[in-house]
C-alpha positions in Angstrom: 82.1 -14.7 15.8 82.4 -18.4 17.6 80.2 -19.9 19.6 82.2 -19.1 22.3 83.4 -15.6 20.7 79.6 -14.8 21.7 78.9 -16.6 24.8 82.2 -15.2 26.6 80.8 -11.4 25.3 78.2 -11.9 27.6 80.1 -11.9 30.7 81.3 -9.0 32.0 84.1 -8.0 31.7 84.9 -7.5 35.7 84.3 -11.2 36.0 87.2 -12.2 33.9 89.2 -9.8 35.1 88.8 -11.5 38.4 87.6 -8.5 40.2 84.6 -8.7 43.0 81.2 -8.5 41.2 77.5 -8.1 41.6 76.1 -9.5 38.5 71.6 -8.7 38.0 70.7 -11.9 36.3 68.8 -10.7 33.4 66.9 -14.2 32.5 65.5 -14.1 36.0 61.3 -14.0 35.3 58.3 -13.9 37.6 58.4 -17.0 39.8 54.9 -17.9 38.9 55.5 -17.9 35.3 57.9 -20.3 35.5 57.8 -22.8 38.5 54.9 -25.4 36.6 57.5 -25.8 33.9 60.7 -26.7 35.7 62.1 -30.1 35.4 62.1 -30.9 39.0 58.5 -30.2 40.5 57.2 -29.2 43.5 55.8 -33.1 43.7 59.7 -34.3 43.5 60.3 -32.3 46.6 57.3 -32.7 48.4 58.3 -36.7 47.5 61.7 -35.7 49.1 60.1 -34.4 52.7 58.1 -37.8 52.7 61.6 -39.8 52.4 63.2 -38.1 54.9 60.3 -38.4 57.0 60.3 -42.2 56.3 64.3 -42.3 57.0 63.9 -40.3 60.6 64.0 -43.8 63.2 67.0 -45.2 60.8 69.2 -41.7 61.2 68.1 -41.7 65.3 69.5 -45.1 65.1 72.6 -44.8 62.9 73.7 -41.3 64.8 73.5 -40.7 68.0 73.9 -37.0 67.6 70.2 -37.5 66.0 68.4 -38.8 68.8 67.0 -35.4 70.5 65.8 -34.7 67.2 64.3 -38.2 66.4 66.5 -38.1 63.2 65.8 -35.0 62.0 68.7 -32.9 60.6 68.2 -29.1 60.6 70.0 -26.5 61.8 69.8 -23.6 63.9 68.3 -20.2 62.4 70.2 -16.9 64.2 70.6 -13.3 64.6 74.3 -12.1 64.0 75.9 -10.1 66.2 75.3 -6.5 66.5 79.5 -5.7 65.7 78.8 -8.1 62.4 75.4 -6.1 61.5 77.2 -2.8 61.5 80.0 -4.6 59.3 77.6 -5.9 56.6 76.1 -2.4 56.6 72.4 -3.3 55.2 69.9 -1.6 58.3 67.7 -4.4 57.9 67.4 -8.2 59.7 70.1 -10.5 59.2 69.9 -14.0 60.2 72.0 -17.3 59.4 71.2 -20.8 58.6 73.7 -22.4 60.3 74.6 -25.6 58.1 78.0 -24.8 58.7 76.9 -26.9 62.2 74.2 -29.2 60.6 74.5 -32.4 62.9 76.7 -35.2 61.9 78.9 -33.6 58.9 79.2 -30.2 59.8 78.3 -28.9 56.5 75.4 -28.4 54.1 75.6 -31.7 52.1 74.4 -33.8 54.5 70.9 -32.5 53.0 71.9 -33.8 49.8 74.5 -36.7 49.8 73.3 -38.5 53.3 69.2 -37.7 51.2 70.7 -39.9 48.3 72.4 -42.6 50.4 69.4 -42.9 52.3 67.3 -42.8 48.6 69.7 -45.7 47.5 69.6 -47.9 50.7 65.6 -48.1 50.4 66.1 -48.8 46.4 68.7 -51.6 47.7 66.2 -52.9 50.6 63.5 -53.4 48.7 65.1 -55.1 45.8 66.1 -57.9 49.1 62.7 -58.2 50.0 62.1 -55.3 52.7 58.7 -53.9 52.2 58.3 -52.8 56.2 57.4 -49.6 57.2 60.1 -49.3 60.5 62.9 -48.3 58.5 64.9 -48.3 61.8 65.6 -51.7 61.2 68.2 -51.2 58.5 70.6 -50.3 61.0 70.5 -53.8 62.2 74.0 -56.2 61.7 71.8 -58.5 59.2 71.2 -55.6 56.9 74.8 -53.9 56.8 75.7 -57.5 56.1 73.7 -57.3 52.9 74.8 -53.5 51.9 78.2 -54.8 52.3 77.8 -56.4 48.8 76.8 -52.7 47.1 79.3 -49.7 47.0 78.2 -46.1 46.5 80.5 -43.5 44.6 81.4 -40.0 44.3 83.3 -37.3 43.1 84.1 -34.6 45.1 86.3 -31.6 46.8 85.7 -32.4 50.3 82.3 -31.6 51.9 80.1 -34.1 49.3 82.4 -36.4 49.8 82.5 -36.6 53.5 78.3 -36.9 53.6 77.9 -39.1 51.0 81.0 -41.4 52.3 79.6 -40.8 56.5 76.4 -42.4 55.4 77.4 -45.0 53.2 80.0 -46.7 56.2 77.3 -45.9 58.8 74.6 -48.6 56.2 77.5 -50.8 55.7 78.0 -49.8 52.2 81.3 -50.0 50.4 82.6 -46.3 49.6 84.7 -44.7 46.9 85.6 -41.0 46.6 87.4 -39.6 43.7 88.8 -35.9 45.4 90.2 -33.3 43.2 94.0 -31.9 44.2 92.4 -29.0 45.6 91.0 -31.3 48.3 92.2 -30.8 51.7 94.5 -33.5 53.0 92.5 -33.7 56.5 89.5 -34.4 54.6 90.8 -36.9 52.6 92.1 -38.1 56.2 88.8 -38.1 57.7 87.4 -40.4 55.2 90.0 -42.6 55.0 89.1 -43.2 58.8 85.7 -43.7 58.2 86.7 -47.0 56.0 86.4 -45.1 52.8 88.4 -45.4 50.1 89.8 -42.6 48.9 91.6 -42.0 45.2 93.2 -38.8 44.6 93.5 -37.2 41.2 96.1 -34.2 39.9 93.0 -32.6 38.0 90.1 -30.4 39.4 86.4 -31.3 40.5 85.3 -32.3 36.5 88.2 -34.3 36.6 87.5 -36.0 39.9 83.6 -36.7 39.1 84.5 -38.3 35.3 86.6 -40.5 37.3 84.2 -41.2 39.6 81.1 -41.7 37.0 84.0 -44.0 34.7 84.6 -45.9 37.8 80.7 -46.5 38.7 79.8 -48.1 35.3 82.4 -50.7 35.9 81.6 -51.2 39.4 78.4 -54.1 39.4 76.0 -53.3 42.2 77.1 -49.9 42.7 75.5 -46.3 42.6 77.0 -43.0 41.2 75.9 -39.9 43.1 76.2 -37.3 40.9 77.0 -33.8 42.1 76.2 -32.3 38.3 73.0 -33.8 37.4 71.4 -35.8 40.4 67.8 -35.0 40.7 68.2 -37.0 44.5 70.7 -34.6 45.4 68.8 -31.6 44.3 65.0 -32.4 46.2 67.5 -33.2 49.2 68.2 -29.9 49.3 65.4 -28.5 48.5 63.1 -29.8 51.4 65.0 -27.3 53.9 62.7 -24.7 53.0 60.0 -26.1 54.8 62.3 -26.0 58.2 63.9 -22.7 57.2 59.6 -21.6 56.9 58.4 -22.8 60.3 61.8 -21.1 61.9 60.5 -18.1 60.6 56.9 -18.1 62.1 58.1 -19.0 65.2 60.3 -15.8 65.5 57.6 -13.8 63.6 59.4 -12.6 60.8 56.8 -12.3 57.8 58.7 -12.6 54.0 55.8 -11.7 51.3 55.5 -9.2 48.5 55.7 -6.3 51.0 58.4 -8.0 53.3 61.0 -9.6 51.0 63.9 -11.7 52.3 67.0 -12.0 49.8 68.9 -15.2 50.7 73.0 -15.4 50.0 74.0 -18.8 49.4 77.7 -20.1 48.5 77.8 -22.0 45.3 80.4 -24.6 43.9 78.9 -26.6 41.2 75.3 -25.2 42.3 73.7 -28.4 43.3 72.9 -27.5 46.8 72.2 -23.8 46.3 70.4 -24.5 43.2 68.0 -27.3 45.2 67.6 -24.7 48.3 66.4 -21.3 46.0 63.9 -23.8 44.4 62.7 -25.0 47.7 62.5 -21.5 49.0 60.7 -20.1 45.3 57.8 -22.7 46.5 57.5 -21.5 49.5 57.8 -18.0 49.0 57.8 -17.0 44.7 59.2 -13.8 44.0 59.1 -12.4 47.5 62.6 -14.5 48.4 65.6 -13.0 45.9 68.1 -15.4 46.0 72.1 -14.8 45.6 74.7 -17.1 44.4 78.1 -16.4 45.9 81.3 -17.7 44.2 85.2 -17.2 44.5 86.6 -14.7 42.0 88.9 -17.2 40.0 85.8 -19.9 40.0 82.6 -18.2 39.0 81.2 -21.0 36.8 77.5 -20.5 37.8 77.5 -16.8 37.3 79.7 -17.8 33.7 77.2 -20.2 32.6 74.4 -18.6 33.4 75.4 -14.9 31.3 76.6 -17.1 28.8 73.3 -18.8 28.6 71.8 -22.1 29.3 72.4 -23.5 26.3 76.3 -22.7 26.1 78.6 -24.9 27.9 81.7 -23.2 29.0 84.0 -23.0 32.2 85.5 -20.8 34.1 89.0 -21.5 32.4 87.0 -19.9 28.7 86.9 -16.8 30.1 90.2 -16.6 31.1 90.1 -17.4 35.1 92.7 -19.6 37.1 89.7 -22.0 39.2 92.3 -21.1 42.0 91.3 -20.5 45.3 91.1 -20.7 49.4 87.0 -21.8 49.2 87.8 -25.5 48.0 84.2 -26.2 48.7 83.5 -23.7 45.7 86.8 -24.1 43.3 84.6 -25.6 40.2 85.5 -24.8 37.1 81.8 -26.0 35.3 78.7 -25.3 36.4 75.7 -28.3 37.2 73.9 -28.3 34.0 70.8 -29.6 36.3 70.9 -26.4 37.8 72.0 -23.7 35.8 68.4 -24.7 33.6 66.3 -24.5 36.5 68.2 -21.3 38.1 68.0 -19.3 34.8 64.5 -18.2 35.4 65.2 -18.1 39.1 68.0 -16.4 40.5 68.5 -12.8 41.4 72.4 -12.8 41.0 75.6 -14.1 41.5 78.1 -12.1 43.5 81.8 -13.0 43.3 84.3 -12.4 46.1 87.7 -12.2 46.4 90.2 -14.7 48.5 90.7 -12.2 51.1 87.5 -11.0 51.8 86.6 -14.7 52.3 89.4 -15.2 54.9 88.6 -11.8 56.8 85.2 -12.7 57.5 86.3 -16.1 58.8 88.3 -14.0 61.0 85.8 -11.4 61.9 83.0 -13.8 62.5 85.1 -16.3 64.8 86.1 -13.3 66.9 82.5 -11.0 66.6 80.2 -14.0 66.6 81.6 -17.1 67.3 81.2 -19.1 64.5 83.7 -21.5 63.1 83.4 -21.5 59.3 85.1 -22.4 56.4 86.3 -19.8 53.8 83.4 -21.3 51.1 80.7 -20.6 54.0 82.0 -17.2 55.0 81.4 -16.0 51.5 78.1 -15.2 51.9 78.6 -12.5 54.1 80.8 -10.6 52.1 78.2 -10.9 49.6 75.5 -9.6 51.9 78.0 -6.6 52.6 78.4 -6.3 48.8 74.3 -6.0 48.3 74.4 -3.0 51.2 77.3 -1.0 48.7 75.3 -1.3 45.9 71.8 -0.6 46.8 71.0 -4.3 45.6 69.4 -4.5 49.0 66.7 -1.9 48.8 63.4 -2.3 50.1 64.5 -5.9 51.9 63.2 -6.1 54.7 65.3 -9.3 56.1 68.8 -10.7 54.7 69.5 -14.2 55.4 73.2 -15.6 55.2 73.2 -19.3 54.5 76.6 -20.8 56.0 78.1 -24.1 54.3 80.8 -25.7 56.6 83.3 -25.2 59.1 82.2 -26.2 62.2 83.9 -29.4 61.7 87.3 -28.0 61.2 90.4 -29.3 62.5 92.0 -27.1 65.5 95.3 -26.8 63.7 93.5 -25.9 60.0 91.3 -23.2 61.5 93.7 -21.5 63.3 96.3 -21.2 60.0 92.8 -19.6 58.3 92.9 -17.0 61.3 96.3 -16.3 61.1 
């Protein structure tokens, strides 16, 4: 038997069928075991809080949305509605992280990508000489004079791309994103506004970020961020936990051994999922479960990770199209980066179909008011999947962690309604 023969034995069979799965991760180990070991430590993200700490008075001053906040991005923590809790079926809490509405993209990347433009500006800065400690200063016309000379790439379906090419403009940066043809044309259109330059590609997100990484090794004074194997994008997302953990004790919930929260997060390449469950294992080891959720024709995290670690293959090995409505998730290979440090980690990967996906945007406009993009509504039918098969016992909260959507066009969301 190949290589690949063997690998592709060890996913199940439902999965390349494309049918809706709940797949037990059966690498997954005590959290304690494990967490000294991993490659990105809990120093890299406790690094990661001071940086964004550091970057607060310079996001106040490049985004006005940031001021109430003094620069801090975070989002709301909510109940759903009681319509949507009878709909997901669990009898336990539910709550939502709302990145769908983070401030200033309207999606969960701005943790990572704005994190490593922010990482690269101060790299930049002090190779010029700034040593200072009011970082607020960047913002000034002298310094986006002197980031004009640098350009900052990336490769991406939409959302990444968006963050990464908001924060560059806002420094002064040049910006370059390399989108895959499952990109939506009005966010290609919303970058191009921004003063970004945008180059389009007839092949998918691998396709999209070789271009991108070709381009940036050709590209003098420039910096690559890399949605499959940036460590900067990874400790981005992983400092949320900390805000996700004071949300909690200021609406009393308690998540320990005997009150466990299992955590639903939408995955595309698994950058920002796989940064947020290692954040969240810091806080919380083995008492937070968390669950991938992927499309049904683009499960590359849940193939990589039953094929092992150690097995590269996509999701068009086992036989699946990459097709589908959640371009936020449509990736056919998994981050390396984060299918090591998730092995030991995650409780599962759930896979849901097109249409579920579109009637919980529907559902959850209409029950609960929230505006979300197919990728971020995922996560719910993944929550409802748990409930049906008992994967949910003994949880004593769910939370649902929402990706994009708030940011959609009028004329987009209402052709996802209809």
């Amino acid at each position: 038997m190949s290589a690949l023969s063997d690998a592709l034995a060890r996913v199940p069979p439902s999965v390349r069928r494309g049918e809706p799965t709940v797949w037990t991760n059966p690498h997954r180990r005590p959290a304690g075991e494990v967490m000294d070991g991993l490659e990105v430590s809990t120093a890299d993200v406790s690094e990661a809080r001071r940086l964004w700490a550091r970057a607060a008075p310079l996001l106040a001053r490049l985004f006005p949305e940031l001021e109430a906040t003094a620069g801090r991005i975070d989002s709301a923590l909510v109940p759903v509605s009681p319509t949507i809790a009878a709909q997901l079926g669990t009898g336990a809490t539910v709550l939502v992280k709302t990145d769908h509405a983070l401030p200033v993209t309207g999606c969960i990347k701005a943790r990572g990508g704005i994190f490593e433009v922010l990482w690269y500006a101060f790299e930049v800065a002090r190779s010029l000489g700034f040593d200072g400690d009011d970082t607020a200063v960047l913002a000034n016309a002298e310094w986006q004079a002197r980031f004009a000379d640098f350009t900052v790439l990336v490769g991406s379906t939409g959302n990444l791309g968006f963050s990464v090419g908001l924060a560059a403009r806002a420094l002064g940066f040049a910006a370059e994103v390399h989108m895959s043809a499952d990109a939506k044309l009005w966010k290609k259109d919303r970058l191009r506004r921004l003063g970004v330059r945008v180059v389009e590609h007839e092949g998918d997100y691998t396709t999209a970020v070789a271009a991108a990484r070709a381009e940036a090794a050709s590209t003098p004074r420039s910096h690559f961020v890399d949605d499959e194997s940036s460590r900067h994008l990874f400790v981005g997302y992983a400092a949320a936990a900390d805000d996700l953990a004071q949300q909690l004790r200021e609406a009393g919930i308690v998540v320990d051994a005997a009150h466990p929260m299992q955590v639903y997060l939408p995955c595309g390449v698994g950058g920002a999922p796989g940064g947020v469950t290692l954040g969240l294992k810091q806080v919380w080891g083995d008492a937070v479960r968390c669950v991938f959720v992927e499309p049904v024709q683009s499960p590359s995290m849940l193939v990589q990770l039953a094929a092992g670690p150690g097995n590269p293959i996509s999701v068009y090995d086992a036989g699946l199209t990459n097709d589908t409505v959640a371009d936020g998730l449509a990736c056919a290979s998994a981050s390396a980066l984060s299918a090591r440090i998730m092995a030991p980690l995650l409780e599962g990967v759930s896979t849901v179909s097109d249409a579920a996906m579109l009637a919980w945007v529907r559902r959850l406009w209409t029950d609960n008011g929230m505006r979300l993009e197919p990728s971020a509504a995922a996560a719910f039918e993944a929550c409802a999947m748990a409930a049906g098969a008992a994967r949910s016992e003994q949880v004593a909260t769910h939370l649902i962690w929402t990706t994009g959507g708030a940011l959609l066009p009028d004329d987009v969301f209402a052709s996802l309604l209809q």
